[in-house]
Jmol script that loads the backbone (N, CA, C; Angstrom):
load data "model"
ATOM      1  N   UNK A   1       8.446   8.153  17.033  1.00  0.00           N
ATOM      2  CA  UNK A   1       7.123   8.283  16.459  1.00  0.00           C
ATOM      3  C   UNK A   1       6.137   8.565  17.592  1.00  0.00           C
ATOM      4  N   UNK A   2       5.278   9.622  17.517  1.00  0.00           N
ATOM      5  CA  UNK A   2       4.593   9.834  18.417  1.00  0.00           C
ATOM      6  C   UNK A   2       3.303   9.542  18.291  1.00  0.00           C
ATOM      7  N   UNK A   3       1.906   8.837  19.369  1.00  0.00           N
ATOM      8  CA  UNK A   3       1.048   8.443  18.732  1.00  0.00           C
ATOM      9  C   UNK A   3       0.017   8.976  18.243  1.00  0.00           C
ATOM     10  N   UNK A   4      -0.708   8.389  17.437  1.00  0.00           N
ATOM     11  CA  UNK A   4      -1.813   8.865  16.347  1.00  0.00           C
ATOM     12  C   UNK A   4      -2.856   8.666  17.433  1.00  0.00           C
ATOM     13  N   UNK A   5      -3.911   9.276  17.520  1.00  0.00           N
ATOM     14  CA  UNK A   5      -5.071   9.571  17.921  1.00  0.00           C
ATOM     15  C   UNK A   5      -6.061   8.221  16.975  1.00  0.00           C
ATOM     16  N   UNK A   6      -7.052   7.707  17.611  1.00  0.00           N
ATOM     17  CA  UNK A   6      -7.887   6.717  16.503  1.00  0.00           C
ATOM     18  C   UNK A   6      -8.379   7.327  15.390  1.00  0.00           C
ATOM     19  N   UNK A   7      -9.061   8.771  15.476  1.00  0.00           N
ATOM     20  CA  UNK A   7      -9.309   9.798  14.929  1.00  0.00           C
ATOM     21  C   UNK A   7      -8.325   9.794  13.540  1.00  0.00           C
ATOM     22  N   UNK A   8      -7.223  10.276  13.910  1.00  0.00           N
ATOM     23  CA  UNK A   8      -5.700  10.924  13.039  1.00  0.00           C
ATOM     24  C   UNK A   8      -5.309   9.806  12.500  1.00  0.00           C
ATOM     25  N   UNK A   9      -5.510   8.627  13.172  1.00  0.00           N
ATOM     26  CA  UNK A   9      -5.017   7.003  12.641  1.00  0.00           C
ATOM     27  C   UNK A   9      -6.343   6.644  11.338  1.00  0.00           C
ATOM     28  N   UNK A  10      -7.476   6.868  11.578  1.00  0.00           N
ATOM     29  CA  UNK A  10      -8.355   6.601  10.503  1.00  0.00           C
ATOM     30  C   UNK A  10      -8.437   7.410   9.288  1.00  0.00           C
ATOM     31  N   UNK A  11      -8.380   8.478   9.736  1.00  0.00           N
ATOM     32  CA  UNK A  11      -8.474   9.346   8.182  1.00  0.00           C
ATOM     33  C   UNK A  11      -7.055   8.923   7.621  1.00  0.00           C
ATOM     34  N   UNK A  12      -5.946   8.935   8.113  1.00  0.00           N
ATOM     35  CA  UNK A  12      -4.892   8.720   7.777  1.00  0.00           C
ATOM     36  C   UNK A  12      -4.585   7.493   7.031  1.00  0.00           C
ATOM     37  N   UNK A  13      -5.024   6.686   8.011  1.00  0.00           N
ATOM     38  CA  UNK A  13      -4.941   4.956   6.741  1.00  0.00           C
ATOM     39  C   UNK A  13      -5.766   5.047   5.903  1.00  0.00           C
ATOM     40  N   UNK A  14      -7.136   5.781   6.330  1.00  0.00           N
ATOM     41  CA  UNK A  14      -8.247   5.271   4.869  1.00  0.00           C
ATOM     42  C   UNK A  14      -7.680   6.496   3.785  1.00  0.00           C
ATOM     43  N   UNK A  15      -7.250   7.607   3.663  1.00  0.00           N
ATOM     44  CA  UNK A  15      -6.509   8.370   3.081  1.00  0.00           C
ATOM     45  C   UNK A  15      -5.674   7.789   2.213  1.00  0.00           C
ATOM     46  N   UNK A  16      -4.875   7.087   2.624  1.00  0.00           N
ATOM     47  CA  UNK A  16      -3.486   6.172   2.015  1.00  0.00           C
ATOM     48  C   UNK A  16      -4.085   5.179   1.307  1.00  0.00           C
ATOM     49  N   UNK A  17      -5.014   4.386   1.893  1.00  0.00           N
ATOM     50  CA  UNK A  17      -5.671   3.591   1.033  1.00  0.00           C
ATOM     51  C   UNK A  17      -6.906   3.703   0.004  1.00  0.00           C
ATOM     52  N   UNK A  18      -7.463   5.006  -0.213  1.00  0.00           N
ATOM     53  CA  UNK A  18      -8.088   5.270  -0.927  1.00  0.00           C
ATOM     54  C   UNK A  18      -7.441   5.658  -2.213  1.00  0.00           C
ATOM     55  N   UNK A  19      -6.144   6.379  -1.395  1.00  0.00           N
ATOM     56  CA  UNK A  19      -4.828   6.863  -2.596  1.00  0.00           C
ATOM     57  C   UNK A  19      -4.430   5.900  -3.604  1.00  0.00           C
ATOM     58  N   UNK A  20      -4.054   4.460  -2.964  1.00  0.00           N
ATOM     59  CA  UNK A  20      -3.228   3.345  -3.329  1.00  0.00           C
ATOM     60  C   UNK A  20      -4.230   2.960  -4.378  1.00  0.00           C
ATOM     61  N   UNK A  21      -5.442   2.718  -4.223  1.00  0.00           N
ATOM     62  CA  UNK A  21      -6.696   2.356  -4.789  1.00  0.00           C
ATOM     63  C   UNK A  21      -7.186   2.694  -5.967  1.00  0.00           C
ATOM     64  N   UNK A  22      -6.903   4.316  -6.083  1.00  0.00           N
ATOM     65  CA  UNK A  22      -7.322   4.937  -7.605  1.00  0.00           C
ATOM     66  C   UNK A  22      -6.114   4.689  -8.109  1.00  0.00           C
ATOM     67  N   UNK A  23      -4.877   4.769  -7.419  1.00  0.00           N
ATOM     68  CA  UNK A  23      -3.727   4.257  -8.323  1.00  0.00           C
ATOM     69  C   UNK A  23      -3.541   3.689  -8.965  1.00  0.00           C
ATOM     70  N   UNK A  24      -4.173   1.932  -8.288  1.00  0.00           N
ATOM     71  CA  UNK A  24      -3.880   0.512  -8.817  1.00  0.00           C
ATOM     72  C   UNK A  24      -5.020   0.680 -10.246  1.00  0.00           C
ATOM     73  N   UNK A  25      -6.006   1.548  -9.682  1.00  0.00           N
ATOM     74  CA  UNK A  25      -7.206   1.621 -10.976  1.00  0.00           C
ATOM     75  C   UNK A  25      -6.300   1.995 -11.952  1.00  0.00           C
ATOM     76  N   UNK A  26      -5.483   3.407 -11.808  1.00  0.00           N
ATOM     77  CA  UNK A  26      -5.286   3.952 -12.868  1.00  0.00           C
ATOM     78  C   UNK A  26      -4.249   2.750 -13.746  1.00  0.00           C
ATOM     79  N   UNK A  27      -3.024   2.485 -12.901  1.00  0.00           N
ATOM     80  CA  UNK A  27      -2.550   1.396 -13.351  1.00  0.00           C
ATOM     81  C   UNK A  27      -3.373  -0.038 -14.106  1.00  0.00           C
ATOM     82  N   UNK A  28      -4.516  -0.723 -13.726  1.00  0.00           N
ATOM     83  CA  UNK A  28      -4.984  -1.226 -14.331  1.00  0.00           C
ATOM     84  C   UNK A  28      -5.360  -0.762 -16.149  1.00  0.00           C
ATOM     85  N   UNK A  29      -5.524   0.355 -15.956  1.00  0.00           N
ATOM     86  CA  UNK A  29      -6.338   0.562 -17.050  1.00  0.00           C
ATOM     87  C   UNK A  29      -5.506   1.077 -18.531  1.00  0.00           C
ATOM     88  N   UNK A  30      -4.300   2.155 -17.857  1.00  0.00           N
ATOM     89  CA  UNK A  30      -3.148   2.010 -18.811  1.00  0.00           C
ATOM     90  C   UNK A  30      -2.213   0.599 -19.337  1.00  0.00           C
ATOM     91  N   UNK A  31      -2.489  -0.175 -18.115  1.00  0.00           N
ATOM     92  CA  UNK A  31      -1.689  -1.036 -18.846  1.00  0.00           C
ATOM     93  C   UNK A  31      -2.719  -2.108 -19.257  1.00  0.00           C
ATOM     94  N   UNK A  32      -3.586  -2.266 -19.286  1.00  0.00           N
ATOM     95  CA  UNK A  32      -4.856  -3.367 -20.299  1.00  0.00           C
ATOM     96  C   UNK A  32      -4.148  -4.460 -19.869  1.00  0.00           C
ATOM     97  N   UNK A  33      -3.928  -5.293 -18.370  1.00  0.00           N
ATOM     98  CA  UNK A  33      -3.270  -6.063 -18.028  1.00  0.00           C
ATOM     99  C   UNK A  33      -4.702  -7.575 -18.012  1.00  0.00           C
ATOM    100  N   UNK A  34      -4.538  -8.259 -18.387  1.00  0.00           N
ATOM    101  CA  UNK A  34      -5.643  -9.869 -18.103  1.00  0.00           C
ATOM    102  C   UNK A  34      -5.223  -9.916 -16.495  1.00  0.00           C
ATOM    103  N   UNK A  35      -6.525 -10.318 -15.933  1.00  0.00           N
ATOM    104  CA  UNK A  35      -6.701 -10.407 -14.685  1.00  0.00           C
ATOM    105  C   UNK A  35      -6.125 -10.026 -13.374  1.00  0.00           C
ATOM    106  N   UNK A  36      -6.175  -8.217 -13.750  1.00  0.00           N
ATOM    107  CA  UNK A  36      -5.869  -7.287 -13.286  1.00  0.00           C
ATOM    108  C   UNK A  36      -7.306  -6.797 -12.877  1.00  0.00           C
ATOM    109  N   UNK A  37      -7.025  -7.228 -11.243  1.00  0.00           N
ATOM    110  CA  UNK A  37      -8.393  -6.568 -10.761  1.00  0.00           C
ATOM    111  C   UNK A  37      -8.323  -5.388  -9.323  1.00  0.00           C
ATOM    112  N   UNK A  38      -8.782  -4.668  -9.105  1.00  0.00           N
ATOM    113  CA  UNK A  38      -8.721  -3.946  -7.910  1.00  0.00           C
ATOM    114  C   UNK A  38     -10.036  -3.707  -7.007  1.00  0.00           C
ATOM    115  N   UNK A  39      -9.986  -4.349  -5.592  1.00  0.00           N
ATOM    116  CA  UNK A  39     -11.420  -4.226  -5.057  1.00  0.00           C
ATOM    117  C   UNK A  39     -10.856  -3.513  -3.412  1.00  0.00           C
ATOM    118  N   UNK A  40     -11.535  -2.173  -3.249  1.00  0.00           N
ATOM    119  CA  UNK A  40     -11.226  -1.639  -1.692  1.00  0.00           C
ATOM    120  C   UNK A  40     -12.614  -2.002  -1.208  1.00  0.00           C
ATOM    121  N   UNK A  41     -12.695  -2.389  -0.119  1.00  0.00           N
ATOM    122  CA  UNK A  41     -13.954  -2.737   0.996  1.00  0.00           C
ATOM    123  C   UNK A  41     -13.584  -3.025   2.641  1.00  0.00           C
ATOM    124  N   UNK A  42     -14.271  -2.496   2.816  1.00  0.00           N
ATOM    125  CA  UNK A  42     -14.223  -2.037   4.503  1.00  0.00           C
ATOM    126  C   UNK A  42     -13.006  -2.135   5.220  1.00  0.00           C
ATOM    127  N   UNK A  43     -11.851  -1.441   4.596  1.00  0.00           N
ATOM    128  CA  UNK A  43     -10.536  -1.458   4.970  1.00  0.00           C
ATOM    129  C   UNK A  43      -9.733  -1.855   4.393  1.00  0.00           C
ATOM    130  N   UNK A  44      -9.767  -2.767   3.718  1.00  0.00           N
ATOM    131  CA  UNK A  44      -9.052  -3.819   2.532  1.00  0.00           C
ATOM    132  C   UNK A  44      -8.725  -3.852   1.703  1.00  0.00           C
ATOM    133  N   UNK A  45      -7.966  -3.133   0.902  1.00  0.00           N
ATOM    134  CA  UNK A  45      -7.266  -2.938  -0.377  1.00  0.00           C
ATOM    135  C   UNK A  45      -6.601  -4.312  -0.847  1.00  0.00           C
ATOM    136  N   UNK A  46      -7.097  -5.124  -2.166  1.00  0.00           N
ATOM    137  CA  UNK A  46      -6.647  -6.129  -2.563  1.00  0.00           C
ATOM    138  C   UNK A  46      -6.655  -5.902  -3.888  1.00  0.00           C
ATOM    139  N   UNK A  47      -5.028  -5.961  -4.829  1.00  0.00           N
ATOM    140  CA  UNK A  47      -5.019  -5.585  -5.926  1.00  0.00           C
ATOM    141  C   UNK A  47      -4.192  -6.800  -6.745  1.00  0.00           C
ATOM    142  N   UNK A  48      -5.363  -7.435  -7.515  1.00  0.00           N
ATOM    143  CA  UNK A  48      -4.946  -8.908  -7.979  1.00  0.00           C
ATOM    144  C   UNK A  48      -4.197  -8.558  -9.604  1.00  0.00           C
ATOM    145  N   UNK A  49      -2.595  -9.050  -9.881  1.00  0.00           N
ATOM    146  CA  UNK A  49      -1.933  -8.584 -10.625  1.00  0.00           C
ATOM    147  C   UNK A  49      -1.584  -9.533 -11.418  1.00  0.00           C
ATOM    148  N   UNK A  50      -2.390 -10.646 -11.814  1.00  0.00           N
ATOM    149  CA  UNK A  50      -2.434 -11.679 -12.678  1.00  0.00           C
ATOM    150  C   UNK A  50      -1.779 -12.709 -12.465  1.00  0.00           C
ATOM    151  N   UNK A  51      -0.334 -13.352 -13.298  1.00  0.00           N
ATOM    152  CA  UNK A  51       0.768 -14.117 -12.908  1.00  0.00           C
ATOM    153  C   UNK A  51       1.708 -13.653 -12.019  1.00  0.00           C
ATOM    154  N   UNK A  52       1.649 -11.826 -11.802  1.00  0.00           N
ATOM    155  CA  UNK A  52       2.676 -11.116 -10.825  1.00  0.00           C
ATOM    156  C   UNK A  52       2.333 -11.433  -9.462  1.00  0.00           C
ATOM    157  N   UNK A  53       0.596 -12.262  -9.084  1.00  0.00           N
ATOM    158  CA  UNK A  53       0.471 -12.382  -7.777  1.00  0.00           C
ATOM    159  C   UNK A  53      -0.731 -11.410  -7.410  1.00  0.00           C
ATOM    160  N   UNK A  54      -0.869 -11.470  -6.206  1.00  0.00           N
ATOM    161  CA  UNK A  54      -1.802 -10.716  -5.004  1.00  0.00           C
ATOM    162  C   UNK A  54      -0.979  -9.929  -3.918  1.00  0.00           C
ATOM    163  N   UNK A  55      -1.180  -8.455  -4.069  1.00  0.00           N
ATOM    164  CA  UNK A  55      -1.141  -7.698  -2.984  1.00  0.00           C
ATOM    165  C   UNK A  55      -2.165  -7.438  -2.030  1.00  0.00           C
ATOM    166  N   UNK A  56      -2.211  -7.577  -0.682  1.00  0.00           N
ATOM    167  CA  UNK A  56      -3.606  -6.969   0.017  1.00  0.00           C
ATOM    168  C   UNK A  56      -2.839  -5.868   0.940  1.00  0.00           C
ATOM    169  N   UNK A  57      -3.479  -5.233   1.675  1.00  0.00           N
ATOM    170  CA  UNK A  57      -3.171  -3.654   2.325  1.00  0.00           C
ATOM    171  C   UNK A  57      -4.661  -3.654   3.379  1.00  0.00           C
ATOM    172  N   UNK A  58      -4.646  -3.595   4.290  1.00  0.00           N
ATOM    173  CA  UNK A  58      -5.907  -3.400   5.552  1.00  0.00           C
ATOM    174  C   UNK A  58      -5.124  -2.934   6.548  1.00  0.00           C
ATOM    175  N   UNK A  59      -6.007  -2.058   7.118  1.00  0.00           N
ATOM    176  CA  UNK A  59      -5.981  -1.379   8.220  1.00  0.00           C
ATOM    177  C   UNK A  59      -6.198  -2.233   9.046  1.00  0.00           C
ATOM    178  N   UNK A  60      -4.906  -2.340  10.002  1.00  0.00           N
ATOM    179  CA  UNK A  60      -4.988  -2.561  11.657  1.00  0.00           C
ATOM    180  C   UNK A  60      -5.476  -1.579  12.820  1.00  0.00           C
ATOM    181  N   UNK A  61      -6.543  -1.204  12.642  1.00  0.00           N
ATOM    182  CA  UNK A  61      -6.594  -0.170  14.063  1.00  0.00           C
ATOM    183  C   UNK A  61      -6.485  -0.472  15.891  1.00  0.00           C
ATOM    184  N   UNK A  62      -6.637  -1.514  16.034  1.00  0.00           N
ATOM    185  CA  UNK A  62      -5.983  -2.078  17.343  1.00  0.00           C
ATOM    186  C   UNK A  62      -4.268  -1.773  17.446  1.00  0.00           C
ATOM    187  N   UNK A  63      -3.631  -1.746  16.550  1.00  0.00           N
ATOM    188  CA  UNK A  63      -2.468  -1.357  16.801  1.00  0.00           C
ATOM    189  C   UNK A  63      -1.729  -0.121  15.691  1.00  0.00           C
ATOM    190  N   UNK A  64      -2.779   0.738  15.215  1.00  0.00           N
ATOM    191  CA  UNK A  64      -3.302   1.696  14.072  1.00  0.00           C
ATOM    192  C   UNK A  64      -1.659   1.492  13.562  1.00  0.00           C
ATOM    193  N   UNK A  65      -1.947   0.544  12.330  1.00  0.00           N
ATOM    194  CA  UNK A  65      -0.842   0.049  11.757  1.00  0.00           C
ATOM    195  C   UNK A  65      -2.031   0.027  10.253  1.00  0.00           C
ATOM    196  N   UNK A  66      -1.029   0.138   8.999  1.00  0.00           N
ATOM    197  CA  UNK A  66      -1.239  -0.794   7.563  1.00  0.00           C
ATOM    198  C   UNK A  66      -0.278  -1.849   7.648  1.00  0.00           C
ATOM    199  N   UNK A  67      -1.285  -3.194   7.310  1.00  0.00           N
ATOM    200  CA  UNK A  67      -0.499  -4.245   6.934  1.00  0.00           C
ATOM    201  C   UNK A  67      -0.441  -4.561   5.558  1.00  0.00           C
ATOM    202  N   UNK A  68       0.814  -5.279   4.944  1.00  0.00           N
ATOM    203  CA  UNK A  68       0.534  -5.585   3.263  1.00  0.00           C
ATOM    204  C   UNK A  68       1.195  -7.115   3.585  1.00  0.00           C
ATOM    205  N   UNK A  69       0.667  -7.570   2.531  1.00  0.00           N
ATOM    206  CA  UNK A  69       0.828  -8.773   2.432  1.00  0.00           C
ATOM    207  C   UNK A  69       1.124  -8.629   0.584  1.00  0.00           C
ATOM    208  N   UNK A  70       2.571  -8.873   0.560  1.00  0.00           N
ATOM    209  CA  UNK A  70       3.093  -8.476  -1.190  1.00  0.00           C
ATOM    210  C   UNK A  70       3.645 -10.411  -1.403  1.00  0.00           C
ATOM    211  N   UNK A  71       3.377 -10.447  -2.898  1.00  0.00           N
ATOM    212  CA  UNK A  71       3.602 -11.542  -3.462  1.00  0.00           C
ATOM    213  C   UNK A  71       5.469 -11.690  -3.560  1.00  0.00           C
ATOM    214  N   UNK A  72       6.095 -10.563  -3.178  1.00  0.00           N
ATOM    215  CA  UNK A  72       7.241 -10.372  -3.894  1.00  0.00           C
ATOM    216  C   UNK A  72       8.018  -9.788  -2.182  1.00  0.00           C
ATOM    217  N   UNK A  73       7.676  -9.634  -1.396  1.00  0.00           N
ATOM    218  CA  UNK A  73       8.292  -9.342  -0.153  1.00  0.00           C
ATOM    219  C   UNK A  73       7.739  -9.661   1.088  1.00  0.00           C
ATOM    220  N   UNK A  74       6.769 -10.259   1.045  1.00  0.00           N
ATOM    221  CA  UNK A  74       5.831 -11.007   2.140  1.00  0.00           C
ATOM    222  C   UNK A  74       5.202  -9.946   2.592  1.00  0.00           C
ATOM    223  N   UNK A  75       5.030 -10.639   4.262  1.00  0.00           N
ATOM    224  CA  UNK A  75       3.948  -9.808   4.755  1.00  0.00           C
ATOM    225  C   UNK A  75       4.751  -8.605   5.577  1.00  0.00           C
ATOM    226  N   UNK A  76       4.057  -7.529   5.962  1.00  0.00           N
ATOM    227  CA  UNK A  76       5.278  -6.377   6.423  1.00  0.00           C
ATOM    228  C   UNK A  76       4.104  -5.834   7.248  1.00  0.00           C
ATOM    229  N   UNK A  77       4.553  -5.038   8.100  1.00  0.00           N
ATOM    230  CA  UNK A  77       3.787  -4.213   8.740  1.00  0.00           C
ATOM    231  C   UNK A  77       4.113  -2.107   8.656  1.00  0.00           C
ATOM    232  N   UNK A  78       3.763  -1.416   8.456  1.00  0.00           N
ATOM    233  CA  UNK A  78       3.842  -0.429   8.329  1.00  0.00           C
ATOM    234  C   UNK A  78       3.017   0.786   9.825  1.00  0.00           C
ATOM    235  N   UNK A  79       3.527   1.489  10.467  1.00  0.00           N
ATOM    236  CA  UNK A  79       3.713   2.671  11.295  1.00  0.00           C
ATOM    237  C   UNK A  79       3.595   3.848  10.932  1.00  0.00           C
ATOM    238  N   UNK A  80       2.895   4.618  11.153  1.00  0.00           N
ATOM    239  CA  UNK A  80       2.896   5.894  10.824  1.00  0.00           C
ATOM    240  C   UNK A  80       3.811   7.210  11.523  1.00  0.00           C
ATOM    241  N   UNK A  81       4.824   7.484  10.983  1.00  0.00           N
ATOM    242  CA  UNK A  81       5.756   8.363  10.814  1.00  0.00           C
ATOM    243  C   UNK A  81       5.540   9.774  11.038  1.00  0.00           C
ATOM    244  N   UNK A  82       4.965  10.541  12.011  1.00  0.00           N
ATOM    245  CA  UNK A  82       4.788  11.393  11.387  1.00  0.00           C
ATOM    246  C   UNK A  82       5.595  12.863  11.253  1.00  0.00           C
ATOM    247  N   UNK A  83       6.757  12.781  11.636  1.00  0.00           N
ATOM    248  CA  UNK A  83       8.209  13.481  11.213  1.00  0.00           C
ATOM    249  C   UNK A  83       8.403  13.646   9.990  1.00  0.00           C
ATOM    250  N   UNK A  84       8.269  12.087   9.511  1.00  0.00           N
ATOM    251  CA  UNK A  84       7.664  11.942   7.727  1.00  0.00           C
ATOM    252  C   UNK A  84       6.930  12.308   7.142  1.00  0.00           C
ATOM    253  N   UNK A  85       5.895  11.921   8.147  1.00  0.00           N
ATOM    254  CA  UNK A  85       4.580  12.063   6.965  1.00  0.00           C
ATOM    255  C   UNK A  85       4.134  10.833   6.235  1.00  0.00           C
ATOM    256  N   UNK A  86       4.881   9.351   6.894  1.00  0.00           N
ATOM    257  CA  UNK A  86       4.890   8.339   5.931  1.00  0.00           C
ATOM    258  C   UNK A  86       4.704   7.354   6.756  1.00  0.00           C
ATOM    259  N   UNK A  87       4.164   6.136   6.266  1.00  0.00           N
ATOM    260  CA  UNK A  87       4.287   4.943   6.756  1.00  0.00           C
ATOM    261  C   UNK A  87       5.497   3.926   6.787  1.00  0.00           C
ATOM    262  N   UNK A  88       5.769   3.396   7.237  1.00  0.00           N
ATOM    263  CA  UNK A  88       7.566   2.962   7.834  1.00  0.00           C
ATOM    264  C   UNK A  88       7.221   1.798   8.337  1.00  0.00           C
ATOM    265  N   UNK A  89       8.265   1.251   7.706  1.00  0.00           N
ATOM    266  CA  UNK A  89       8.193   0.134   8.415  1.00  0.00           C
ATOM    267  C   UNK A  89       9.464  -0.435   8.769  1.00  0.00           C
ATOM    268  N   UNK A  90      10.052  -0.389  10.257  1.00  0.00           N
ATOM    269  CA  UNK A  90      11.090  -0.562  11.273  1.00  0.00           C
ATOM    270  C   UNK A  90      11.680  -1.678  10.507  1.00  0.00           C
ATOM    271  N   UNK A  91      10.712  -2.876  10.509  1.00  0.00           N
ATOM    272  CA  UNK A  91      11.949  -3.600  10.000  1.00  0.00           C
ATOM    273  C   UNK A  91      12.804  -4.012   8.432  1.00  0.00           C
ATOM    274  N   UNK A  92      11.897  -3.564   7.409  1.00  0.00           N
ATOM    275  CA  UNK A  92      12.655  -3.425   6.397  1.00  0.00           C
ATOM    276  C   UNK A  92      13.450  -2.220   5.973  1.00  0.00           C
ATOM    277  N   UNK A  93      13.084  -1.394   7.347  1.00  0.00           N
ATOM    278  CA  UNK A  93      13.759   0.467   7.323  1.00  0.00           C
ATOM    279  C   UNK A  93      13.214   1.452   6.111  1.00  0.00           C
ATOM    280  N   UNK A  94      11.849   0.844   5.629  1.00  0.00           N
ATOM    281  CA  UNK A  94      11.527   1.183   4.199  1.00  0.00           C
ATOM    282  C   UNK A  94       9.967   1.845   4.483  1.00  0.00           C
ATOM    283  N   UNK A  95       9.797   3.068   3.817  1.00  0.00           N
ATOM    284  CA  UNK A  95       8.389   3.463   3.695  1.00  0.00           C
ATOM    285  C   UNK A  95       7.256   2.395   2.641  1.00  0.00           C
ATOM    286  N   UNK A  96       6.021   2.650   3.191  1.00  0.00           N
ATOM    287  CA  UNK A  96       5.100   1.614   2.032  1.00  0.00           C
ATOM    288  C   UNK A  96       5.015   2.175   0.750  1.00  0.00           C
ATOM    289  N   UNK A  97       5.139   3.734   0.194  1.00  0.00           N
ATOM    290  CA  UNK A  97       5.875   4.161  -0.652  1.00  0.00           C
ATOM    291  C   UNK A  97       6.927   3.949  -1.468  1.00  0.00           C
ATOM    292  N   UNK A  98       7.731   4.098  -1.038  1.00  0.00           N
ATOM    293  CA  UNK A  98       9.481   2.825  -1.661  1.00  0.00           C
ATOM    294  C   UNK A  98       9.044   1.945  -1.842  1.00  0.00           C
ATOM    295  N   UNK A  99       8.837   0.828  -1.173  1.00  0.00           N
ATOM    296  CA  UNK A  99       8.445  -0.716  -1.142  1.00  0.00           C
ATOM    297  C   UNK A  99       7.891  -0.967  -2.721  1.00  0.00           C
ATOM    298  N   UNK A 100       5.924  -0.414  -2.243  1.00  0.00           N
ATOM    299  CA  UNK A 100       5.650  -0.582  -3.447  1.00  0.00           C
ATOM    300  C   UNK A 100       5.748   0.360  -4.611  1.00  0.00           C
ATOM    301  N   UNK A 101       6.901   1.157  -4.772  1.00  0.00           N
ATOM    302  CA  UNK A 101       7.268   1.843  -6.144  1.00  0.00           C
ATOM    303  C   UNK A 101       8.057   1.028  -6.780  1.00  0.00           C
ATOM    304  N   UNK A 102       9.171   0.420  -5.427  1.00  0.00           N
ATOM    305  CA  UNK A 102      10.325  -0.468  -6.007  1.00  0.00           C
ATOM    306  C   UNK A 102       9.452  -2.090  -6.847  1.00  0.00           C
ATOM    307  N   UNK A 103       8.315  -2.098  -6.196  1.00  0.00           N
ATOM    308  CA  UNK A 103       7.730  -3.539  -6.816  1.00  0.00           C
ATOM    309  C   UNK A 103       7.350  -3.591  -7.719  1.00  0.00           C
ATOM    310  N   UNK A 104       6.229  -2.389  -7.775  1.00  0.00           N
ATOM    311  CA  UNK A 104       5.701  -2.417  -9.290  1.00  0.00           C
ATOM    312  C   UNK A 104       6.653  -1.905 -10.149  1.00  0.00           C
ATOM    313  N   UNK A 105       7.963  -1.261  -9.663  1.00  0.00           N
ATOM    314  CA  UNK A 105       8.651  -1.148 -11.165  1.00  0.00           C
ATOM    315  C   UNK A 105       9.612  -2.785 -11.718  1.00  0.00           C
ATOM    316  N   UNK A 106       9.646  -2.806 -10.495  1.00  0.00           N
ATOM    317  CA  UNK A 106       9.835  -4.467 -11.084  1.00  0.00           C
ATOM    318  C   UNK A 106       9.236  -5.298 -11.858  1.00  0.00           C
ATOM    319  N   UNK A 107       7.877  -5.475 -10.787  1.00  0.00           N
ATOM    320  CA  UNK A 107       6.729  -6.075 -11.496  1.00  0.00           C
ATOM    321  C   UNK A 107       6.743  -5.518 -12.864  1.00  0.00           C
ATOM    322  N   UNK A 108       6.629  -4.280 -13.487  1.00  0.00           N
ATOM    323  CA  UNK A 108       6.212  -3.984 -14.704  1.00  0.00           C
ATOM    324  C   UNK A 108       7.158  -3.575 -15.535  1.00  0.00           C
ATOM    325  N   UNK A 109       8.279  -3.508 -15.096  1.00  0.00           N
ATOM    326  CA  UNK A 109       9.521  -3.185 -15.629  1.00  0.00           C
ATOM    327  C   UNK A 109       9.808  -1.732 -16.083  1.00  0.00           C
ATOM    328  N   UNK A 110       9.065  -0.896 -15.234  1.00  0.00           N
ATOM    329  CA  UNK A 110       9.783   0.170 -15.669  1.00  0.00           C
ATOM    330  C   UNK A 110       9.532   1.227 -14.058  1.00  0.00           C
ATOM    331  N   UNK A 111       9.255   2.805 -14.663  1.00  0.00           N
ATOM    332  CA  UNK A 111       9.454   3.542 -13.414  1.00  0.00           C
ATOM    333  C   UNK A 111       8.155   3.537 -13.043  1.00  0.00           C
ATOM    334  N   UNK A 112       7.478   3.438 -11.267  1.00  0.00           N
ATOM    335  CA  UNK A 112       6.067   3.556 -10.848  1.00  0.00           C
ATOM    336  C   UNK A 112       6.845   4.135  -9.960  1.00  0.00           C
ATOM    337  N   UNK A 113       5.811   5.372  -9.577  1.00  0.00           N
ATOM    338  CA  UNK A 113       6.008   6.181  -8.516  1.00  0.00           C
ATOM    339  C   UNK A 113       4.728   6.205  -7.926  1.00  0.00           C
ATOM    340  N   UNK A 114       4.695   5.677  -6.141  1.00  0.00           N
ATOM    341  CA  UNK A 114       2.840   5.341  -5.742  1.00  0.00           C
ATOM    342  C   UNK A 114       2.745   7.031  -5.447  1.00  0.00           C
ATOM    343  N   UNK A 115       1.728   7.237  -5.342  1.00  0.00           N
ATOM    344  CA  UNK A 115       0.994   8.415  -4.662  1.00  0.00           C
ATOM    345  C   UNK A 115       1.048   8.757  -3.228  1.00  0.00           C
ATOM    346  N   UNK A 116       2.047   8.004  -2.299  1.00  0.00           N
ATOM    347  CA  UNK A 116       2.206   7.509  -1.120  1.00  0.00           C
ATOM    348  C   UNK A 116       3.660   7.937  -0.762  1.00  0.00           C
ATOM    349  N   UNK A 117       3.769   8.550   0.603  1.00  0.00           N
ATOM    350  CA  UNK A 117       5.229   8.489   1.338  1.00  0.00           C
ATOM    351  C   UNK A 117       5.798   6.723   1.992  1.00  0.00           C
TER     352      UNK A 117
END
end "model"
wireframe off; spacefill off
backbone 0.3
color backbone group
């Protein structure tokens, strides 16, 4: 992985997380879920999923990383890939893409595909 510029690292995470963001909206709203809430602010993507738990997502730029903190796989750190094009994360060998497609189809029981590599 070669490194991101602070520049290439910011548009890039706030990109991903602006993505993740209208997602969780759109998801909120098809599924008419009770205390299903989604709030992005100054880096911070936190998408509250009722009895399924709390996901949060913020930008690390000291070490221009996304961190998530999932109710269902803990906390992880994510790298930007860019061979990929994706965020990666070394030690579960898994993009933040996979991760949370594989969760929320859990979580909701069926197929979610994020908007995300």
């Amino acid at each position: 992985m070669s490194p991101l510029t602070d520049m290439e690292y910011e548009a890039l995470a706030s990109e991903t997380l602006d993505d993740l963001s209208i997602c969780f909206d759109d998801i909120g709203e098809e599924l008419s879920m009770d205390d299903f809430d989604v709030e992005y602010a100054s880096g911070v993507l936190t998408v509250k999923l009722g009895e399924h738990g709390t996901y949060v997502l913020n930008k690390q730029p000291p070490n221009k990383q996304i961190w998530l903190s999932s109710p269902i796989s803990g906390p992880e750190r994510f790298d930007y890939d860019q061979k990929y094009d994706s965020w990666f994360c070394r030690h579960k060998n898994e993009s933040l893409g996979t991760l949370l497609s594989r969760e929320m189809s859990q979580i909701f029981k069926g197929e979610f595909i994020m908007p995300i590599k």
